[in-house]
C-alpha positions in Angstrom: 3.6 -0.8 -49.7 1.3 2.2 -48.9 -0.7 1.9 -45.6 -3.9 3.1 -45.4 -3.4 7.1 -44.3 -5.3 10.0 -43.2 -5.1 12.8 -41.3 -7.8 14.0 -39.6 -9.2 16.1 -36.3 -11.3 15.0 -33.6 -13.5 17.3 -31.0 -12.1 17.6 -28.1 -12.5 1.6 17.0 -11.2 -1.8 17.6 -12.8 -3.7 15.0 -11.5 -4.7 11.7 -13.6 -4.6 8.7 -16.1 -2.5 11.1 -16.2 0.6 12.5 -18.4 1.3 16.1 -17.6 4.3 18.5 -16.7 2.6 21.4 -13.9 0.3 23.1 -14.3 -3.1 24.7 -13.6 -0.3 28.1 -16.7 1.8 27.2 -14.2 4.7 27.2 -14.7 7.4 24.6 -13.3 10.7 23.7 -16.3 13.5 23.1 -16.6 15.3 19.9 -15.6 18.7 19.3 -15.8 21.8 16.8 -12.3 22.3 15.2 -11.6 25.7 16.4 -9.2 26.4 13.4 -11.0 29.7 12.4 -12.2 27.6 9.4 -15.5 26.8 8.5 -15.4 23.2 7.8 -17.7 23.6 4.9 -14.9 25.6 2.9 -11.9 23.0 4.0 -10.2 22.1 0.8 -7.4 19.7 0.5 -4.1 19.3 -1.1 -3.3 15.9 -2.4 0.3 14.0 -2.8 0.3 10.4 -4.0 2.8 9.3 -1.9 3.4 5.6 -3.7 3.1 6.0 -7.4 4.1 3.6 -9.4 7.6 5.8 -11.3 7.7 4.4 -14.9 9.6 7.2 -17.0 12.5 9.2 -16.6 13.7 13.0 -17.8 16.7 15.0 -17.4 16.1 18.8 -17.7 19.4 20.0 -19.0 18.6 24.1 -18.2 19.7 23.2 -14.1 20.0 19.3 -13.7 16.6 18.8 -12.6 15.5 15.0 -13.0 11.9 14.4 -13.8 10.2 11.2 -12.9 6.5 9.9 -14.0 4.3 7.3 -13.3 0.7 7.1 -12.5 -2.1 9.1 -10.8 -0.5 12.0 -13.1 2.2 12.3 -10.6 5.6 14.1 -11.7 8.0 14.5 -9.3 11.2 16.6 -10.0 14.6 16.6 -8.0 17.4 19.1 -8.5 19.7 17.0 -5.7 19.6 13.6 -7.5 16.8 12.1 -6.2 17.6 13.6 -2.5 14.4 15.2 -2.4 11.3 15.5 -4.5 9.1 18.3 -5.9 5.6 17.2 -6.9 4.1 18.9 -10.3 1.5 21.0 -10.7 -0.1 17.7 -12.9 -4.0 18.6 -14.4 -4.8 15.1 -14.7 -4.8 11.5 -12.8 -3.9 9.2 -15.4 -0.7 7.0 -16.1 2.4 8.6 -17.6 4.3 6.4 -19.9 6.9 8.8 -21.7 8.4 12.2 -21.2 10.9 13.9 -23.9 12.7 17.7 -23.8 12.9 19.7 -26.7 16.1 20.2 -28.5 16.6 23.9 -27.2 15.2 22.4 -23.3 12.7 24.9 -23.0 9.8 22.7 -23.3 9.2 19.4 -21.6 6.4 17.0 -23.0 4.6 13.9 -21.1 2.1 11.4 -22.4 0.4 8.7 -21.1 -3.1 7.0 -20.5 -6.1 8.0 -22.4 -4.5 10.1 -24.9 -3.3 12.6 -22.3 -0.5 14.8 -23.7 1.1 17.5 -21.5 3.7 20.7 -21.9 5.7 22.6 -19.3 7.5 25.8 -20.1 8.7 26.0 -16.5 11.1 23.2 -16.1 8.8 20.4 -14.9 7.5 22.3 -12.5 3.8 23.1 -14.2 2.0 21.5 -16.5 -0.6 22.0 -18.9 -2.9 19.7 -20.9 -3.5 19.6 -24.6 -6.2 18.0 -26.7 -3.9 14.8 -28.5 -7.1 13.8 -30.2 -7.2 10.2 -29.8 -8.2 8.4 -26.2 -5.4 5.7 -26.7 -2.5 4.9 -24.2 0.3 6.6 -25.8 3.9 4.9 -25.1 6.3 7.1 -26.4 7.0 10.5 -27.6 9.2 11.9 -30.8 10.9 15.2 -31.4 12.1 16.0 -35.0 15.7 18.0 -34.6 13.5 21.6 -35.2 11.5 21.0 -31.9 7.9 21.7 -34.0 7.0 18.3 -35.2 6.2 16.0 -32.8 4.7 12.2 -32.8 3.5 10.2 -30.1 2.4 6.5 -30.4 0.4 4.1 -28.7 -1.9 0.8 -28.2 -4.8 0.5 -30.3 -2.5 1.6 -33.1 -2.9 5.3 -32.1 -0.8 8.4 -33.5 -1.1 11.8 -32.9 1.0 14.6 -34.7 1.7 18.0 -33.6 3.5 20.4 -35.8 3.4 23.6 -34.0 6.0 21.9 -31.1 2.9 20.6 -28.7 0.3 23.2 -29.1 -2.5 21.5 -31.3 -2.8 17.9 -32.3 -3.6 16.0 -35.1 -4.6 12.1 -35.8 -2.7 9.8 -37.7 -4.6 6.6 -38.7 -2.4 3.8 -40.2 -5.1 1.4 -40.3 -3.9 -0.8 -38.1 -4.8 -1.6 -34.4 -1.8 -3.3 -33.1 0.4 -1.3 -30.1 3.0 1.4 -31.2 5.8 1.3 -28.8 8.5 3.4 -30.7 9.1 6.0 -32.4 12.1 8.8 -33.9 13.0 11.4 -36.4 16.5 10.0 -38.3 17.6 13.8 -39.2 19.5 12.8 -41.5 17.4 11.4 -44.3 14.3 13.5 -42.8 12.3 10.6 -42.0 9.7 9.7 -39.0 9.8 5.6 -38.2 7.6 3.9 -36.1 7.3 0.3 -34.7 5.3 -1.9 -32.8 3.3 -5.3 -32.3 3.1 -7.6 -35.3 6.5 -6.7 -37.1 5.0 -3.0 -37.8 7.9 -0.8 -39.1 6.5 2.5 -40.7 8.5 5.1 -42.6 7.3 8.9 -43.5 9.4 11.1 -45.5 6.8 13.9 -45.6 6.3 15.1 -41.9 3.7 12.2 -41.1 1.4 12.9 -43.7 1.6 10.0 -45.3 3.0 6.8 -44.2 4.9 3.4 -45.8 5.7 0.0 -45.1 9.1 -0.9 -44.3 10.6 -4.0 -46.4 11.5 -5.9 -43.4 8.3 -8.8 -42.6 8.0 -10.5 -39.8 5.4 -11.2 -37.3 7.2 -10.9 -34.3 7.2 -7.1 -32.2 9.1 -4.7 -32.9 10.5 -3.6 -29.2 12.7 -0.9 -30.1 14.7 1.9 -32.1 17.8 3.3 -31.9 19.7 6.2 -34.3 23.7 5.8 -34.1 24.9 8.6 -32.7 27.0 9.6 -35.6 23.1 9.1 -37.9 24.8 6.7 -40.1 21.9 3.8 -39.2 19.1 3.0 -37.8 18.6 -0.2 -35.8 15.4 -2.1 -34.3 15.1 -5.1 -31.8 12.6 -7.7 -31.4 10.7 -10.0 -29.8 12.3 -13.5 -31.0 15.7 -11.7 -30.4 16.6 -10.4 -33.4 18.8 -7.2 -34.4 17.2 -5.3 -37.8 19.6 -2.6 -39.2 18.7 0.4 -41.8 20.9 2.9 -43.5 18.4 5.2 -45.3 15.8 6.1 -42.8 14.2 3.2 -42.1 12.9 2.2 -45.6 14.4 -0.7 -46.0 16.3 -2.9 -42.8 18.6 -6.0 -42.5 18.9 -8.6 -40.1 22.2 -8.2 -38.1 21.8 -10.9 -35.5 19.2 -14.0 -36.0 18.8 -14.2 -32.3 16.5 -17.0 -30.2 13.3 -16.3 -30.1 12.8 -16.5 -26.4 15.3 -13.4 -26.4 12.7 -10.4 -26.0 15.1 -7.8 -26.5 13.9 -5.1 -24.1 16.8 -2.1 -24.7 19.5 -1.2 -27.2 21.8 1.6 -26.3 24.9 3.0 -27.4 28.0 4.4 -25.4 29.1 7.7 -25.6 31.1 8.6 -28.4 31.7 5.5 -29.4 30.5 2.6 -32.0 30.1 -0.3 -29.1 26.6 -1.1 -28.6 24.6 -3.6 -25.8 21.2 -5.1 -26.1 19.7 -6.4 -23.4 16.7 -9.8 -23.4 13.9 -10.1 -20.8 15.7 -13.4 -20.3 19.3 -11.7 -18.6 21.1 -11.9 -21.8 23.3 -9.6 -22.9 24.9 -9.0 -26.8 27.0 -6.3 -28.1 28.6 -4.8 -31.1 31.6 -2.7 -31.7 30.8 -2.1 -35.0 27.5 0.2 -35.3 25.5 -2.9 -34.5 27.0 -5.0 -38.1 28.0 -7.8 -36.1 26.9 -9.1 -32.9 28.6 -11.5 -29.9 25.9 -12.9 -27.3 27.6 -12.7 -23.5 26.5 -14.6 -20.5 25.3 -13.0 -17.4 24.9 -14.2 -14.1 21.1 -13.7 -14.3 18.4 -15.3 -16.3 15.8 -12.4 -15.0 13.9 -9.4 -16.9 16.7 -6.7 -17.7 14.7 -3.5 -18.4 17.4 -0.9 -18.4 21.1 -0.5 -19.4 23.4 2.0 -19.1 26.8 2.9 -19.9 29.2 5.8 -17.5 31.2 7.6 -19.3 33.3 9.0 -16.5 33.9 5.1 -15.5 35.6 4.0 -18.9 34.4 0.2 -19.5 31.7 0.4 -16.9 28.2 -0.5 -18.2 25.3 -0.9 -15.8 22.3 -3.0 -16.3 19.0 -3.0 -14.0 15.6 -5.3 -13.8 13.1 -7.1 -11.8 13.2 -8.4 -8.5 16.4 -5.8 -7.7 18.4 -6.5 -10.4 21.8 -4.6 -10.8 24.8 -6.2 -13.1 27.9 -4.3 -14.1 30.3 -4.8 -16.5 33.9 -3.3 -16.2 34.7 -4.2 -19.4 32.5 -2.3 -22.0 30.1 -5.5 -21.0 32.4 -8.2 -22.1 31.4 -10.2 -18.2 28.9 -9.3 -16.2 28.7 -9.7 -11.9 25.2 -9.3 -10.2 25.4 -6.4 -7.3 23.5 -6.5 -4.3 20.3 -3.7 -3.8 18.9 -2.4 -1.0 15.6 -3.6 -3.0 13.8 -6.7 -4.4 11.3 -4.3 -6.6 11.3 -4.7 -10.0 13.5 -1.2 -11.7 11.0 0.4 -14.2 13.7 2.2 -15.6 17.2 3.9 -15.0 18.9 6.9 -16.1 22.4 8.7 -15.7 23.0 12.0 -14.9 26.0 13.2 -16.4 27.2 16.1 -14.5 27.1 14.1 -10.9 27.9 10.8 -12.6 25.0 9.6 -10.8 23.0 6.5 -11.3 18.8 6.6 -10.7 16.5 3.9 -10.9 12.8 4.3 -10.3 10.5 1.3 -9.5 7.1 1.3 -7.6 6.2 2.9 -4.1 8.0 5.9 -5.8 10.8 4.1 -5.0 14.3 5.6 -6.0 17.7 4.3 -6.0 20.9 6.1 -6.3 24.6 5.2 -6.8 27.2 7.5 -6.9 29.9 4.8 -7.7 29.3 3.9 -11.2 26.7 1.4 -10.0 29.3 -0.7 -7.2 26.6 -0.1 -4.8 23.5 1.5 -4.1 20.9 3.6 -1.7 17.5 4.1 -1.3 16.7 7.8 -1.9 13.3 7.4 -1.3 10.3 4.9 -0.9 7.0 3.8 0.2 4.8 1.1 0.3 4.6 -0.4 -3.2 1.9 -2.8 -1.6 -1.7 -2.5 -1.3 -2.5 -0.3 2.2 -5.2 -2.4 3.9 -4.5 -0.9 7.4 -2.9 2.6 9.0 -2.7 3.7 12.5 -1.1 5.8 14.5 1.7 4.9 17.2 0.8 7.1 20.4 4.1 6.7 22.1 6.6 7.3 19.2 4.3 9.5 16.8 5.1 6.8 14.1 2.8 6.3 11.3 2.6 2.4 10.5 0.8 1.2 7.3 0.3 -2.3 6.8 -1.1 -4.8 3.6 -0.4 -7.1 1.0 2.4 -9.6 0.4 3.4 -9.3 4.1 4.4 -5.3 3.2 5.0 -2.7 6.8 6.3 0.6 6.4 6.5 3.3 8.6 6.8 7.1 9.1 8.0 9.5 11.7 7.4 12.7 10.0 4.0 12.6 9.6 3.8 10.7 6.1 6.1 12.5 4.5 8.8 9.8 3.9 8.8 6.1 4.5 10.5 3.8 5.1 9.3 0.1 3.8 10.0 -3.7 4.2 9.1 -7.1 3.9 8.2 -9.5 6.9 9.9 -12.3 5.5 9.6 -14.4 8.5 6.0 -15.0 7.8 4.8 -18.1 5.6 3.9 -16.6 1.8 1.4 -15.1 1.0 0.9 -13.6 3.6 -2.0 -10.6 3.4 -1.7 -8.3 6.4 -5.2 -7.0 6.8 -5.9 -5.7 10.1 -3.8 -3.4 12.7 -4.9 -2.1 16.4 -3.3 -0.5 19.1 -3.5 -2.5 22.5 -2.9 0.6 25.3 -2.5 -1.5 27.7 0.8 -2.8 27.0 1.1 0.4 24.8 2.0 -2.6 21.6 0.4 -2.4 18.0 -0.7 -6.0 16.9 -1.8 -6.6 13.4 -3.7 -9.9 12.0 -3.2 -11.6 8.2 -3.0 -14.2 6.0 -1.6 -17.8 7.2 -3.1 -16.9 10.5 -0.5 -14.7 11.3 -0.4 -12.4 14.0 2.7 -10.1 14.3 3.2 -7.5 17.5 5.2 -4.7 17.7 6.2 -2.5 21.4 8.7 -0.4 19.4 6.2 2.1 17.4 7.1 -0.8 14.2 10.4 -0.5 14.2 10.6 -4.4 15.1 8.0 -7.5 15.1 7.2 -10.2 16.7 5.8 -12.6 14.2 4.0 -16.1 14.0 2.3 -17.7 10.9 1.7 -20.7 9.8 -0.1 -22.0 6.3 -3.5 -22.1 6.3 -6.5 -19.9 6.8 -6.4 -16.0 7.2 -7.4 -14.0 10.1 -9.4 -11.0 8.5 -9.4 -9.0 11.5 -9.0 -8.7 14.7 -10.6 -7.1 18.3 -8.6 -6.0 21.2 -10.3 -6.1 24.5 -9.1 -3.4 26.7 -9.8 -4.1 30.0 -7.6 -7.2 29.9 -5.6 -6.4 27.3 -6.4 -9.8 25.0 -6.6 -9.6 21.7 -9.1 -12.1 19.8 -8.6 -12.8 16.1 -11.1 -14.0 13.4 -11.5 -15.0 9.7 -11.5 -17.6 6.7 -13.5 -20.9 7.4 -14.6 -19.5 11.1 -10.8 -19.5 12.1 -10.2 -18.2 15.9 -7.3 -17.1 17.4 -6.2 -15.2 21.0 -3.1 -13.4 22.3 -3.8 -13.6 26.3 -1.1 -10.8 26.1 1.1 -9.3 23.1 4.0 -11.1 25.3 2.3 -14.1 24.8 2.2 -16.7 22.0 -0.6 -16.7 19.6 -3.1 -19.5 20.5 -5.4 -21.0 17.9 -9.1 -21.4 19.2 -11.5 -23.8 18.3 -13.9 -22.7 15.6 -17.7 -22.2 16.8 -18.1 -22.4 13.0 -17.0 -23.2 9.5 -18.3 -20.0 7.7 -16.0 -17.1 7.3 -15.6 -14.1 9.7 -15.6 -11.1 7.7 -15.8 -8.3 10.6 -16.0 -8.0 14.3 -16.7 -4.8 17.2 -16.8 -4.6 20.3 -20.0 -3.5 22.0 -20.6 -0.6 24.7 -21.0 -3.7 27.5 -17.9 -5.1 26.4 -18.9 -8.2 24.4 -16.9 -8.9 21.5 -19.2 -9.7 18.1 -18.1 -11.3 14.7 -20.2 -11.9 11.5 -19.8 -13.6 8.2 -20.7 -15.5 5.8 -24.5 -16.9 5.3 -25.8 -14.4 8.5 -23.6 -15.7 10.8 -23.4 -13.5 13.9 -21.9 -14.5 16.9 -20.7 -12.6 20.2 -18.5 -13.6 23.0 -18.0 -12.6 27.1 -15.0 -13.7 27.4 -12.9 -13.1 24.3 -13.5 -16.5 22.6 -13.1 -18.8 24.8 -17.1 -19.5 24.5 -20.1 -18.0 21.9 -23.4 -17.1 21.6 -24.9 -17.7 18.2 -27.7 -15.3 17.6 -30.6 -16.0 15.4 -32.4 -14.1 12.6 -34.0 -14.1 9.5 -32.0 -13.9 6.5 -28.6 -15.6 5.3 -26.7 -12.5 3.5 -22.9 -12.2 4.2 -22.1 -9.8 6.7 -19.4 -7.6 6.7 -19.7 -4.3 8.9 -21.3 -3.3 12.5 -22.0 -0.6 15.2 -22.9 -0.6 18.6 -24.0 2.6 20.8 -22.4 3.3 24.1 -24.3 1.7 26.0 -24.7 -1.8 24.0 -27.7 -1.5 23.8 -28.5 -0.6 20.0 -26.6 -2.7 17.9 -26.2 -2.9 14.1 -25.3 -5.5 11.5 -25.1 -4.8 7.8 -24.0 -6.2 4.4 -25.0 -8.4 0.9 -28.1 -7.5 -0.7 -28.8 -4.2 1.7 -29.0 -6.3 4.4 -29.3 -4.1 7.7 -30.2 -6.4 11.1 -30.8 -4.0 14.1 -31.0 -5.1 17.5 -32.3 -2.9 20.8 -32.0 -4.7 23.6 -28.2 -5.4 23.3 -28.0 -8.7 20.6 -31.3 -10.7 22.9 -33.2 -10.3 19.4 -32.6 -9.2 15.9 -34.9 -7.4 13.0 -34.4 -6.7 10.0 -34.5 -3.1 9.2 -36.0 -2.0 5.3 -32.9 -0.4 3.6 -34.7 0.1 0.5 -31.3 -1.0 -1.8 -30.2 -4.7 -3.0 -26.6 -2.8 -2.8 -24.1 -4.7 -0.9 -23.5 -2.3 2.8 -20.1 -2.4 3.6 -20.0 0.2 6.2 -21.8 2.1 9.2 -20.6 5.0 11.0 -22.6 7.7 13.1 -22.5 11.4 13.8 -20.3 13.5 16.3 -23.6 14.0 18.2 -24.3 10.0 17.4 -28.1 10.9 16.5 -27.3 10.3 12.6 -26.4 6.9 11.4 -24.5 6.3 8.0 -24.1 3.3 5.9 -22.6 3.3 2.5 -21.9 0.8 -0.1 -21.4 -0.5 -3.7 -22.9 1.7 -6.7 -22.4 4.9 -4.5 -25.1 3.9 -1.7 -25.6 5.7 1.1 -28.0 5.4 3.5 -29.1 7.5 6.5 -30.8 7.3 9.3 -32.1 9.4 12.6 -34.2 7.0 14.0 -31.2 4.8 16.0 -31.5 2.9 12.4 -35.4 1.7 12.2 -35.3 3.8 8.7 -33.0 4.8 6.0 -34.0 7.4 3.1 -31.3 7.1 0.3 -28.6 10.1 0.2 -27.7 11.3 -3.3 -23.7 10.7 -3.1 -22.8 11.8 -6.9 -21.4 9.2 -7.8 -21.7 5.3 -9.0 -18.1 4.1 -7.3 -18.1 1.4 -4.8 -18.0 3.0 -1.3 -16.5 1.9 1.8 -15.6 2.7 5.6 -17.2 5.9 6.7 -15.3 7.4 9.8 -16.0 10.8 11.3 -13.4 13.2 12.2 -13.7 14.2 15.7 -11.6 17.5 14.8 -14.0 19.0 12.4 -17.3 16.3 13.1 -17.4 16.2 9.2 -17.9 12.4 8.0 -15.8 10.7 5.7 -16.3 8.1 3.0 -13.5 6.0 0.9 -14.4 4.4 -2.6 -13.4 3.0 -5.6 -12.1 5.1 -8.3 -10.1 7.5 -5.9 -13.2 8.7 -4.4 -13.3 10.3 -1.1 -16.5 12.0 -0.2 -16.8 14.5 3.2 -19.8 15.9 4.6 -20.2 18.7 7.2 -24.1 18.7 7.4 -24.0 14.6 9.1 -24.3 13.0 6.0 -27.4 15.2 4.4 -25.0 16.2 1.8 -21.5 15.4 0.5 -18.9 17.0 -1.3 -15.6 15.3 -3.5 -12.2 15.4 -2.7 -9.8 15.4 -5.0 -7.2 13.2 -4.3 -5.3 12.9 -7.7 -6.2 9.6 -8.1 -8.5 7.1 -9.9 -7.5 4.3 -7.4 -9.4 1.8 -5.5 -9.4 3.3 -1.7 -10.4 1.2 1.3 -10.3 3.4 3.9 -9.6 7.1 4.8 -6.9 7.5 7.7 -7.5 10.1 9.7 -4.0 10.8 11.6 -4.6 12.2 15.2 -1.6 14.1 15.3 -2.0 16.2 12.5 -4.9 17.5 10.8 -4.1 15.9 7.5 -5.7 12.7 5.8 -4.6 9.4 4.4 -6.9 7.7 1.7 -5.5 4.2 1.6 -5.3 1.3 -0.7 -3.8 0.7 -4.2 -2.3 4.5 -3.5 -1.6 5.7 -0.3 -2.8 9.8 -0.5 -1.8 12.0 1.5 -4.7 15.0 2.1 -4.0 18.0 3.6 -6.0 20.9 4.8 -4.7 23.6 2.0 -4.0 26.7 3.3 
């Protein structure tokens, strides 16, 4: 049957969840002019997502480079086997999905999200964008055995054709809007076949220009394709487990094993030289053929989990290695007749796996830009190199061992010691699940970093966060937490008006009892010393002696609260959040009034000036407010942009303010907030918070990525 075709060309301080200026022991450090030589107006940065998510993998035959992609745009390449990592030059911030080398290896393709097709003529190491023509994911990429004709598929039904090997770009439209997840050229019979959702299998004999259904119906996916390495067939897996086989270019196709239909076959590949063949299930099954894939046998593995790669090593004869979620690794000894499961130095889920030939080594890629290595046919593996693969919620800075110590979701810690450059990351798996980990100080009295999560837990490290000291127990979170550091007591706060105290960070953890039922969003400490915490319907409550008794204040409103600053002294205080919500206080907390803000914007955050005559407060829809009245006005700051913003800071170094947001946006200003400027941070993530690490003079933007910024030379 003829689809519907055309061709055609489109136009291209102490306080979690707050941020005041002072410590509970009115000590601060002054403000000075970075005397770098640079004028901080011209101070451009140099981005490195250091935890993409690595979800496509390349060897680059020319010197054994391995290229790995993934989101934010980020390619990384490694000519040591995933010792060491290069980043890309990468124009663009969008997922990567599939990367494919010409036949001659002097060009390197990528595609990914949004239509986004790139070229390198330097190894991997630069890249350049081209115009693909449709604004479609694109899954997979094609070569034809010439290196000019190229296809790459997508969701949505998208294809785009190139026949001038990646230069220019033309649409394909099949008429159909169901995902394409494969596609190849069979050489032999000069034919490009596609496949995808709802049993779509697509032939075209004349270079793409026009296209045909294959005989084969069925409304199950179409998860794969495979050409036999001596082109004698084509075969195709599915989604209810079966095995489709064609011998003239994908025209017309057989079934070769019925299947189940809870077998999604994820992979099919072939060994080397050789007519045995392994498909792998998202169930942990395995099946293989030594025929060219005319007969199948199903074998039993020791796993019933997803199985998203498989592959065989040749310099190991029998050995066949298969890798999926949760740190899956099987191997097979016997061209994958029995399976064993081997341990990882992981529980992420592999993304994908490749082999390179010349080393006989073994990589596997999963999120945090994590990647594993084995150089023993797959008997046992190492971590090359990770990160966090966790949302960041917190970073600081150990002052006694230098370490960097990142902190977040699904009770993740990792740590650096050279500076954010590599990390090393791990699970708290002595805390009750889930377990959110939203809030980490440093106590300098007992020189200890204490953090504060979900479960109530409360975790305390004197070793820089090399080891904890952990209790949790299920039920509410602790959002945040305060230290107090003239005694050194650290009180804790968060869902339904849950309270909590270390005396000490030797101590146990001590629940309080709850001055209220409402939920604790933020808390600061105050230039006299007072400890404050606000929430939910305006509550807004302080403390003398670090919970053990409160003072409820009154005012008019009922907005959730969520961020707050106090002067030195403690004597101008500041509350903000829902629906613009600003309450100001001068005479240290006695009374409260609310300020005009002039926005219904939710305020998240509040930070002032190096010279602390300029306040800032930012929010959703790009809000910023400013004022240099000790906050009785605000006039509305254009930011240029509509992202939700968050947690200003100011660097002391430079005294340029700082502003984290939604959509990878971090904003700086040199002029105290009169203007503000983009960085670019190679990212579209949502960012919480912008780190700024007082031991270098680089940056960390922090959430769903973890950035590093630095000052570009």
């Amino acid at each position: 049957m003829q689809m519907n075709t055309r061709k055609r060309l489109a136009l291209g301080c102490l306080a979690a969840l707050a941020f005041v200026l002072v410590g509970c022991n009115k000590e601060t450090e002054p403000a000075h002019v970075e005397q770098s030589g640079v004028a901080a107006s011209a101070l451009r940065y140099q981005a490195r997502v250091i935890n993409p998510t690595l979800m496509t993998l390349a060897l680059e035959p020319q010197d054994g480079a391995v290229l790995a992609g993934g989101s934010d745009g980020v390619i990384l390449r490694s000519t040591d086997m995933g010792g060491s990592w290069t980043p890309a030059n990468v124009p663009m911030t969008g997922s990567l999905f599939a990367m494919a080398v010409s036949p001659d290896a002097k060009r390197v393709f990528a595609a990914g999200e949004e239509g986004s097709i790139l070229v390198s003529d330097d190894k991997g190491l630069n890249w350049q964008a081209r115009t693909s023509t449709v604004t479609e994911n694109l899954l997979s990429l094609g070569i034809d055995d010439t290196g000019k004709n190229l296809l790459a598929v997508g969701t949505q039904g998208a294809v785009t054709h190139s026949a001038d090997a990646g230069e220019s770009w033309q649409t394909i439209d099949l008429g159909v809007q169901v995902g394409i997840g494969a596609v190849l050229f069979d050489p032999l019979h000069k034919t490009w076949v596609l496949a995808g959702e709802g049993g779509l299998l697509g032939w075209s004999d004349d270079n793409a220009a026009s296209w045909n259904a294959a005989s084969y119906r069925t409304t199950a996916a179409i998860t794969r394709l495979l050409l036999l390495s001596d082109r004698s067939a084509l075969l195709a897996t599915t989604s209810d487990g079966k095995i489709l086989r064609s011998t003239d270019g994908g025209r017309h196709w057989q079934v070769s094993h019925s299947g189940r239909k809870a077998e999604y076959l994820t992979r099919i590949v072939q060994a080397p030289d050789s007519a045995l063949l392994i498909a792998v299930s998202a169930i942990g099954s395995t099946m293989r053929s030594e025929d060219g894939g005319k007969h199948w046998h199903p074998v039993k593995t020791p796993s019933t989990q997803y199985i998203s790669s498989i592959a065989f090593v040749p310099k190991a004869p029998g050995v066949v290695v298969a890798a999926g979620d949760r740190g899956l690794f099987l191997r097979s000894e016997d061209n994958g007749k029995t399976w064993r499961q081997i341990a990882a130095p992981s529980s992420l889920n592999t993304e994908t796996m490749i082999l390179e030939p010349k080393s006989n080594t073994l990589l596997a890629v999963s999120p945090g830009a994590q990647v594993l290595a084995s150089t023993d046919a797959g008997q046992s593996w190492q971590v090359r190199q990770q990160a966090t693969s966790e949302y960041v919620h917190a970073m600081v800075r150990d002052p006694k061992s230098g370490a960097l110590v990142t902190l977040g979701a699904n009770r993740s810690v990792s740590r650096s010691t050279d500076g954010g450059r590599s990390w090393q990351a791990h699970t708290l798996t002595q805390l009750v699940e889930p377990a959110y980990l939203f809030d980490i100080q440093f106590e300098p009295k007992s020189g200890a970093l204490v953090a504060a999560g979900g479960q109530r837990s409360v975790i305390v490290s004197k070793d820089g966060g090399l080891n904890w000291r952990s209790s949790s127990q299920l039920g509410d979170s602790y959002q945040g937490l305060v230290v107090d550091r003239r005694s050194g007591a650290v009180l804790f706060f968060g869902d339904q008006g849950a309270l909590g105290r270390l005396d000490t960070v030797d101590a146990d953890a001590q629940q309080l009892a709850p001055f209220t039922d409402k939920t604790l969003f933020g808390g600061m400490c105050d230039g006299a010393g007072r400890i404050w915490v606000f929430g939910e319907n305006g509550m807004l409550a302080s403390t003398e002696d670090v919970g053990k008794s409160w003072q409820v204040s009154t005012h008019e409103g009922d907005a959730k609260l969520f961020s707050g600053y106090s002067d030195a002294t403690g004597k101008l205080l500041i509350v903000l959040g829902d629906g613009g919500a600003i309450l100001r206080s001068a005479d240290a907390g006695k009374s409260w009034q609310v300020a005009s803000s002039g926005t219904t914007q939710a305020l998240r955050g509040i930070a002032a000036s190096a010279k602390g005559d300029v306040l800032i407060t930012v929010g959703s829809a790009g809000v910023i407010l400013r004022s240099t009245d000790a906050g009785a006005t605000w006039q509305t700051i254009a930011s240029g942009t509509r992202e939700s913003l968050r947690a200003p800071v100011l660097d002391p170094a430079s005294g340029a303010l700082l502003i984290a947001g939604r959509g990878g946006v971090v904003l700086r200003s040199v002029d105290d907030g009169l203007s503000w400027t983009q960085v670019d941070t190679h990212s579209t993530a949502r960012f919480k918070r912008v780190f700024i690490d007082p031991g270098s003079k680089s940056l960390f933007a922090h959430g769903d990525r973890l950035v590093r910024l630095d000052p570009a030379p």
